[in-house]
N, C-alpha and C positions, 0 to 999 in steps of 0.2 A: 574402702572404695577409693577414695582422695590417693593413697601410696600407689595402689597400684595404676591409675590414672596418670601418677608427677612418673612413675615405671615406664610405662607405656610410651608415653610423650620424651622422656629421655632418651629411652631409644630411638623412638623416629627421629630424632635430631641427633643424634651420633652415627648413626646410618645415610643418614642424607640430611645431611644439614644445611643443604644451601634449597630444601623444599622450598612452594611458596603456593604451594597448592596441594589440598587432599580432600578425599572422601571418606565419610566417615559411615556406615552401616549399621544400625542398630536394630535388635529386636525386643524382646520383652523378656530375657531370660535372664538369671542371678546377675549376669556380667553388664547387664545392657545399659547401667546408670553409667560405667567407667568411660564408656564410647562417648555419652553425651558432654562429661565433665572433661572432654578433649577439647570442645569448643574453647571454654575460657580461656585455655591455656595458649590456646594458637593465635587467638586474636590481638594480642599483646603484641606479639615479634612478628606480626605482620605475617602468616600463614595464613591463605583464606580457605576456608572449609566448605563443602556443599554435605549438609546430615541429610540423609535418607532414613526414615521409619520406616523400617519392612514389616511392621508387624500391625495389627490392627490398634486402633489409638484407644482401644477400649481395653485391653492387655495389658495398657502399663499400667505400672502401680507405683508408688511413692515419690 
């Protein structure tokens, strides 16, 4: 989950790398931990994040 998360986040910064704001979407399915482990990485180099749960808070799991 962690590779594809430092993935993800590589490319929003090679894509737009002068961001300094994003939204981040998450639901409760296989992929939905990699959305969350976005936060850590953003907050470091000053990207500010607004996470939205679209899923009911009893759905997540681990």
């Amino acid at each position: 989950m962690r590779c594809a998360t430092y993935a993800i986040f590589s490319c929003l910064k090679k894509r737009w790398d002068h961001v300094k704001y994003i939204a981040v979407f998450c639901g409760n399915g296989n992929n939905a931990g990699d959305e969350y482990l976005i936060v850590p990485l953003a907050l470091p180099v000053n990207i500010q994040v607004s996470l939205y749960n679209i899923s009911p808070i009893g759905k997540l799991t681990g």
